[in-house]
Biopython code that builds the backbone (N, CA, C, O; Angstrom):
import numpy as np
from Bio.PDB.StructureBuilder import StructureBuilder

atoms = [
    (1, "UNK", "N", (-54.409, -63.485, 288.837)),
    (1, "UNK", "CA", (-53.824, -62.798, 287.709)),
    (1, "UNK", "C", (-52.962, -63.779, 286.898)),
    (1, "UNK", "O", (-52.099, -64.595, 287.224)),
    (2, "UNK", "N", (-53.507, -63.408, 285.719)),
    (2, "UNK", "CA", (-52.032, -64.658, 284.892)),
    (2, "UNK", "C", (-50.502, -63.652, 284.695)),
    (2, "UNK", "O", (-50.315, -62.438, 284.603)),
    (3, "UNK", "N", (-49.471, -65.006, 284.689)),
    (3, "UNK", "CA", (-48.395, -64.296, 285.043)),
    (3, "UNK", "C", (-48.157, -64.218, 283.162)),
    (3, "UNK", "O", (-48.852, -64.693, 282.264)),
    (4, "UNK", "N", (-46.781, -63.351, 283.110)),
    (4, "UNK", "CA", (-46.513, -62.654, 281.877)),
    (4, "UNK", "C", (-46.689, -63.732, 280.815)),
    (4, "UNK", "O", (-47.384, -63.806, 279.802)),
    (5, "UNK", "N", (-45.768, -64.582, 281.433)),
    (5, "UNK", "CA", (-46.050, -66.256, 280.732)),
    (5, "UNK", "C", (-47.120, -66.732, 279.912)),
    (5, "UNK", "O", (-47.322, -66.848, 278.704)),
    (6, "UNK", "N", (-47.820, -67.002, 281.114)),
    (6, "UNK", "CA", (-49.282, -67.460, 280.451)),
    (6, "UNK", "C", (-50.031, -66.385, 279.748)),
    (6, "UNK", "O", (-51.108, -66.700, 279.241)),
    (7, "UNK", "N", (-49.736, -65.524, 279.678)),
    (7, "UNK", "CA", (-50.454, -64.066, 278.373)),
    (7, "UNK", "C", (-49.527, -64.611, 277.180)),
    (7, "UNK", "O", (-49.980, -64.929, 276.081)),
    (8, "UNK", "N", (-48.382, -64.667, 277.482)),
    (8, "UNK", "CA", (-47.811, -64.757, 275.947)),
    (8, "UNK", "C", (-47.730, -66.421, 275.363)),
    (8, "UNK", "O", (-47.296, -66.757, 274.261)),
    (9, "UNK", "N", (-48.172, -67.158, 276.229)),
    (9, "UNK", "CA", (-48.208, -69.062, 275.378)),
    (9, "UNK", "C", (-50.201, -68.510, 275.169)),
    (9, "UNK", "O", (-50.817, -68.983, 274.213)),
    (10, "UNK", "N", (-50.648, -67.911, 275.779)),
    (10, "UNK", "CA", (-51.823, -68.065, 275.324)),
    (10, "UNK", "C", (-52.231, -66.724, 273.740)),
    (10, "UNK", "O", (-53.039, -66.550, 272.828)),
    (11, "UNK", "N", (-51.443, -66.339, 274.131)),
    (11, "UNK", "CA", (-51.363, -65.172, 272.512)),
    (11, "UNK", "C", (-51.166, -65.577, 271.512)),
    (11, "UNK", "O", (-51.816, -65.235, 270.524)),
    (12, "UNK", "N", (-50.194, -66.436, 271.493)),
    (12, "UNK", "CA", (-49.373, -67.047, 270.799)),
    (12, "UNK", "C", (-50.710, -68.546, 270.351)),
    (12, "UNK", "O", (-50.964, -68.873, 269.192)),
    (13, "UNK", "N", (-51.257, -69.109, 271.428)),
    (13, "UNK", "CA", (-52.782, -70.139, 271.064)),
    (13, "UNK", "C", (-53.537, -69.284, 269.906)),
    (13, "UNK", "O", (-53.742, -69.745, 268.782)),
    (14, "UNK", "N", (-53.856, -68.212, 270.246)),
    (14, "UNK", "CA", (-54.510, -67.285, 269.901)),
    (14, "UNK", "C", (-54.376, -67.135, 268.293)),
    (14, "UNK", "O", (-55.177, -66.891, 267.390)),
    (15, "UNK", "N", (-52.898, -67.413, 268.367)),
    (15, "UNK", "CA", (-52.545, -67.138, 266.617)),
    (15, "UNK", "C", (-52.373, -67.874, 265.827)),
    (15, "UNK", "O", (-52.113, -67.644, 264.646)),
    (16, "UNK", "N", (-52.528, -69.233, 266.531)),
    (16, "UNK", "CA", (-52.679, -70.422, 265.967)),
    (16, "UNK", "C", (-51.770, -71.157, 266.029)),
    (16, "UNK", "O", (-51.733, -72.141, 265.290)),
    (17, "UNK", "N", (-50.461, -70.805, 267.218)),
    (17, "UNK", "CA", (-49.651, -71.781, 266.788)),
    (17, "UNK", "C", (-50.071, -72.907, 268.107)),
    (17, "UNK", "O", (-50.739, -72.657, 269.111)),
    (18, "UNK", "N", (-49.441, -74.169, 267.711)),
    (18, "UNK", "CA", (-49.421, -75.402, 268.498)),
    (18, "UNK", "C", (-48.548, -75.681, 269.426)),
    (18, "UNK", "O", (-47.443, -75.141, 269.464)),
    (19, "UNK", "N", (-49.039, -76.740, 270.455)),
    (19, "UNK", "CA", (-47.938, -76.435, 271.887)),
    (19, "UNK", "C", (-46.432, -76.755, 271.846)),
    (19, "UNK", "O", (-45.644, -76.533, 272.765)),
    (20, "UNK", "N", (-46.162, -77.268, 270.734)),
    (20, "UNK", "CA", (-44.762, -77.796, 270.310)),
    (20, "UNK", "C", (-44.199, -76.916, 269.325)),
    (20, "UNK", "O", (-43.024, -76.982, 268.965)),
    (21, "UNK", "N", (-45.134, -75.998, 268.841)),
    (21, "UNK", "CA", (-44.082, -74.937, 268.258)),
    (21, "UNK", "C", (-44.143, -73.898, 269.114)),
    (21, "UNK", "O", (-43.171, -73.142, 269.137)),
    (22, "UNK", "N", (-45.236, -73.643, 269.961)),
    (22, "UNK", "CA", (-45.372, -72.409, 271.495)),
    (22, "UNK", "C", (-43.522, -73.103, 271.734)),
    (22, "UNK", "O", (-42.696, -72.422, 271.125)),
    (23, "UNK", "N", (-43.161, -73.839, 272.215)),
    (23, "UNK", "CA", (-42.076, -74.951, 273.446)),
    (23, "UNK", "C", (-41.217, -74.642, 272.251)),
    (23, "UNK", "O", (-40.139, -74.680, 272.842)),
    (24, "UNK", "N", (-40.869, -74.340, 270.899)),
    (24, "UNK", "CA", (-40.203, -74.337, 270.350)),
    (24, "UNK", "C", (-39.295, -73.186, 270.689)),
    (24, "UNK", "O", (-38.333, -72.928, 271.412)),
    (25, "UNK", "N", (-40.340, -72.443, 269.517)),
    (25, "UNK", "CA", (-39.901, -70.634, 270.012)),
    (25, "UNK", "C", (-39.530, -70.253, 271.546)),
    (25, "UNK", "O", (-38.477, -69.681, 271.830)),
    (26, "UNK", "N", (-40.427, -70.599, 272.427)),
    (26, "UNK", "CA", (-40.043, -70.037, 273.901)),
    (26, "UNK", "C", (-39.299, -71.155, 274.623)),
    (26, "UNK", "O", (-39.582, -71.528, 275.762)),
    (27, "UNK", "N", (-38.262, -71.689, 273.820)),
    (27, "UNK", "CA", (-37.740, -73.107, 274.499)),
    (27, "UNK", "C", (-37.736, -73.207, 276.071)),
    (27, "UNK", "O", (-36.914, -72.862, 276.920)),
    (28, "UNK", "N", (-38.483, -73.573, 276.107)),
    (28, "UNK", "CA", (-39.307, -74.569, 277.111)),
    (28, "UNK", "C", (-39.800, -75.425, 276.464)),
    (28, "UNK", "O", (-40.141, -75.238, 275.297)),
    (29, "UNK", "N", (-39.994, -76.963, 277.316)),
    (29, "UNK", "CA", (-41.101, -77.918, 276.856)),
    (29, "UNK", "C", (-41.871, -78.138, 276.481)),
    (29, "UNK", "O", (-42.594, -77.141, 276.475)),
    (30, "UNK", "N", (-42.707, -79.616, 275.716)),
    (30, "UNK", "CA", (-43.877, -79.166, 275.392)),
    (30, "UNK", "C", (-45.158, -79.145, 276.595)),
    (30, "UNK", "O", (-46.117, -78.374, 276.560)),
    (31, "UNK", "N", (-44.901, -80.201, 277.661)),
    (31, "UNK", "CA", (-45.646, -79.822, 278.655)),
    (31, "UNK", "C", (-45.728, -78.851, 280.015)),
    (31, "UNK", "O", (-46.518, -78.605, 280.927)),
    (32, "UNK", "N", (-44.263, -78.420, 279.510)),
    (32, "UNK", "CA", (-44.132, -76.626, 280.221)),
    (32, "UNK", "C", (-45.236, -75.983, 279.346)),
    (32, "UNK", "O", (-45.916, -75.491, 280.246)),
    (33, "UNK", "N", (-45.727, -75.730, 278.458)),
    (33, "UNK", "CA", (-46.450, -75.434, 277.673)),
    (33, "UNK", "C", (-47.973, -75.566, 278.225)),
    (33, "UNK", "O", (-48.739, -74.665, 278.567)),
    (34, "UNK", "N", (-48.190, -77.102, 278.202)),
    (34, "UNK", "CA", (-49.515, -77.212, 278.553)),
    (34, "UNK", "C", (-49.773, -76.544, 280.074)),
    (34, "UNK", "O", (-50.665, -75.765, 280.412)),
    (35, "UNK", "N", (-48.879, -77.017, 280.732)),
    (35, "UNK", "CA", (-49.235, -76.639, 282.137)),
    (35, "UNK", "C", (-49.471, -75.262, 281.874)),
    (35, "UNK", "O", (-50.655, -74.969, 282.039)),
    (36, "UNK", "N", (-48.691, -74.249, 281.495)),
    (36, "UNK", "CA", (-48.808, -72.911, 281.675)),
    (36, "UNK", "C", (-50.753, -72.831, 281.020)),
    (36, "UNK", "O", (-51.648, -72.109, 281.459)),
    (37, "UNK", "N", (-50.821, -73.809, 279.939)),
    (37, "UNK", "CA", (-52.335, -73.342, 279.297)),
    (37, "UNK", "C", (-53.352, -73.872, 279.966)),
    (37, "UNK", "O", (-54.521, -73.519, 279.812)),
    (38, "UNK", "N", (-52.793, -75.141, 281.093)),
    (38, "UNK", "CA", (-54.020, -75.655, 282.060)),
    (38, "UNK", "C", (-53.875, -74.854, 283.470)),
    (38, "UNK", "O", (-54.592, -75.155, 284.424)),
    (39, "UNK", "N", (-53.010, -73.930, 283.537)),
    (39, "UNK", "CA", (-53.194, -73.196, 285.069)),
    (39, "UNK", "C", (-54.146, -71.817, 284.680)),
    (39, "UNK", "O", (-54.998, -71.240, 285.357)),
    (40, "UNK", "N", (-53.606, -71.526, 283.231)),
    (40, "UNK", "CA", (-54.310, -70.351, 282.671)),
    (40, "UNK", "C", (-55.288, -70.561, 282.546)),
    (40, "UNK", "O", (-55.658, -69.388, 282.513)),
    (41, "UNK", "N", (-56.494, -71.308, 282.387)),
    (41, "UNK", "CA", (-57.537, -72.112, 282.050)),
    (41, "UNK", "C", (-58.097, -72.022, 283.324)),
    (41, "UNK", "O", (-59.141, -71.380, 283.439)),
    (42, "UNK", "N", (-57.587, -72.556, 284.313)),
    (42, "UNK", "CA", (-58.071, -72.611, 285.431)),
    (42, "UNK", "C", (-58.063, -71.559, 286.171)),
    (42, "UNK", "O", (-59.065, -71.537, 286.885)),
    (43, "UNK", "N", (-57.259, -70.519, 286.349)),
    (43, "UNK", "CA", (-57.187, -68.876, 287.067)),
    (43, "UNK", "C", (-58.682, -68.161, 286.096)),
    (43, "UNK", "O", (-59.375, -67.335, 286.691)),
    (44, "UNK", "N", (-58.991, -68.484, 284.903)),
    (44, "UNK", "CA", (-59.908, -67.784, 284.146)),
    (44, "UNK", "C", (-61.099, -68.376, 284.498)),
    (44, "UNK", "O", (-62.084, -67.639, 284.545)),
    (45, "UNK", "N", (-61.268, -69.919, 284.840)),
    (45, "UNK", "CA", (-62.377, -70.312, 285.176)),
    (45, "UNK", "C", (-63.058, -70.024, 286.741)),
    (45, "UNK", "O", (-64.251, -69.765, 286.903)),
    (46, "UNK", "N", (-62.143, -70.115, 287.746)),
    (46, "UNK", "CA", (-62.305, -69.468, 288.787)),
    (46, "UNK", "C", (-62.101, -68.308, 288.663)),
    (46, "UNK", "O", (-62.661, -67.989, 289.712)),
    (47, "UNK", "N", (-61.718, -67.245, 288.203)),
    (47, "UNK", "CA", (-62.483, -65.572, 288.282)),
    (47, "UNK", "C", (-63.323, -65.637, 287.639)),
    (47, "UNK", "O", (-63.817, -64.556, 287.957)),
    (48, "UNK", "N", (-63.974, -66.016, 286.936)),
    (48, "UNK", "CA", (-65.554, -66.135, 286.376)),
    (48, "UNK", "C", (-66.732, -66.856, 287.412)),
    (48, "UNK", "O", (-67.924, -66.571, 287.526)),
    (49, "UNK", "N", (-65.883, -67.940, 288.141)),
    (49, "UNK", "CA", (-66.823, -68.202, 289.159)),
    (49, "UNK", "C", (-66.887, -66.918, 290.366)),
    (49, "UNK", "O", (-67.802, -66.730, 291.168)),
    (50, "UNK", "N", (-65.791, -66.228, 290.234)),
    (50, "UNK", "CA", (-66.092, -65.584, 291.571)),
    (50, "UNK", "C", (-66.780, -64.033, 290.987)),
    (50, "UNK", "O", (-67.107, -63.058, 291.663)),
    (51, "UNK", "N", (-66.838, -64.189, 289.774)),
    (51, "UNK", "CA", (-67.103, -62.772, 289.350)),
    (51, "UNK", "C", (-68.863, -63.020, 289.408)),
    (51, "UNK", "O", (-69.648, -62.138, 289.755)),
    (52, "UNK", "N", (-69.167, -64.087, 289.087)),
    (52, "UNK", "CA", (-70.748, -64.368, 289.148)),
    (52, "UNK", "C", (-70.998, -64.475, 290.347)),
    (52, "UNK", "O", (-72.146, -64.153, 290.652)),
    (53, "UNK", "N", (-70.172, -64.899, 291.365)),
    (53, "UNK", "CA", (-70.967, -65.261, 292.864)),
    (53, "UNK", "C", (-71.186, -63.754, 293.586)),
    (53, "UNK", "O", (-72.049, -63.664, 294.459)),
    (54, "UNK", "N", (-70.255, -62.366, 293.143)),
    (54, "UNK", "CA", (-69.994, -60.966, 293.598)),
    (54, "UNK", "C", (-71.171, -60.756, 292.874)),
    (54, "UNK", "O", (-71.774, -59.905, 293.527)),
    (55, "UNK", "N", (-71.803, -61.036, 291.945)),
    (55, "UNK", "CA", (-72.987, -60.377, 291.159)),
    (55, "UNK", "C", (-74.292, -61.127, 291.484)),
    (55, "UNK", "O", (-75.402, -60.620, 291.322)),
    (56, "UNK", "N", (-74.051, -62.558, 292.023)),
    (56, "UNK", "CA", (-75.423, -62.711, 292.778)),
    (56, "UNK", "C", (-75.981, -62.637, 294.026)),
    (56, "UNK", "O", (-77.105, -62.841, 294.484)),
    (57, "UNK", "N", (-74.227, -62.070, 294.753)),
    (57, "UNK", "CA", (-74.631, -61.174, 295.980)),
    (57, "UNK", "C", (-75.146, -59.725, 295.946)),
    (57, "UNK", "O", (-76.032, -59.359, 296.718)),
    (58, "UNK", "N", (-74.663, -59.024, 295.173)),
    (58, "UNK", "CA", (-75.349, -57.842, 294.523)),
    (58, "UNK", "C", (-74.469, -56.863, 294.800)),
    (58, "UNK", "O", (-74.734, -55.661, 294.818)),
    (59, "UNK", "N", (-72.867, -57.626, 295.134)),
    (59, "UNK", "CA", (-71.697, -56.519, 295.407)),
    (59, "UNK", "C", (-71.180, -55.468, 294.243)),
    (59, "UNK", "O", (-70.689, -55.661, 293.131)),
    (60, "UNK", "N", (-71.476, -54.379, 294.916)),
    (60, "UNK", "CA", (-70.989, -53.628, 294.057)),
    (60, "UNK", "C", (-69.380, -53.554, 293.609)),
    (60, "UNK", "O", (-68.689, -54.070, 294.488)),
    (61, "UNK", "N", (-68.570, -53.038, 292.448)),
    (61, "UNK", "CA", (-67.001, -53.440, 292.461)),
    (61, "UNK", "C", (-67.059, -52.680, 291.068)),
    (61, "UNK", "O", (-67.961, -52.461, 290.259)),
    (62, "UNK", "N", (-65.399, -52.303, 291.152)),
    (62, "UNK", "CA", (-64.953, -51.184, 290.354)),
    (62, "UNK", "C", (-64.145, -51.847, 289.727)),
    (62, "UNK", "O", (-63.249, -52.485, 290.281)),
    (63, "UNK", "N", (-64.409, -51.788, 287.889)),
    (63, "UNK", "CA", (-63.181, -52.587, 287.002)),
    (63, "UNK", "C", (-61.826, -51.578, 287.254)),
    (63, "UNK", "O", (-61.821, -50.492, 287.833)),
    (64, "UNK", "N", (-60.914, -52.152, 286.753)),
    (64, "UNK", "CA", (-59.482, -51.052, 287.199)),
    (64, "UNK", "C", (-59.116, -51.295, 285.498)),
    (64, "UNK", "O", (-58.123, -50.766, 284.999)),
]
sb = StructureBuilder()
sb.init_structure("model")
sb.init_model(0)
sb.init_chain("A")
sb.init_seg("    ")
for serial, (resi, resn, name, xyz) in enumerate(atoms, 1):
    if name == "N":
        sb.init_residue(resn, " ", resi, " ")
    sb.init_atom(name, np.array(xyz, "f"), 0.0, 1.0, " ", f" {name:<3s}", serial, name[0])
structure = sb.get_structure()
């Protein structure tokens, strides 16, 4: 799950702003910044791997 954090530096990607004005507004750093957008990156890329490996086992699973 991404934590509250990484929803709002990545919302905020979303709207176009850049990692040094993200670190501005939410003073924090600018590579407090990245990290939060390379862990987020990575929690999304592994549940996509695991969401395809549950579907080429043929597990059934309930969105919430």
């Amino acid at each position: 799950m991404l934590t509250k954090k990484e929803k709002q530096i990545l919302e905020l990607r979303k709207r176009g702003f850049k990692q040094s004005e993200i670190a501005s507004k939410l003073k924090i750093s600018q590579p407090a910044v990245s990290s939060f957008v390379n862990n987020s990156l990575n929690k999304i890329r592994n549940a996509k791997k695991t969401m395809e490996f549950v579907e080429k086992l043929g597990i059934k699973y309930e969105e919430e």
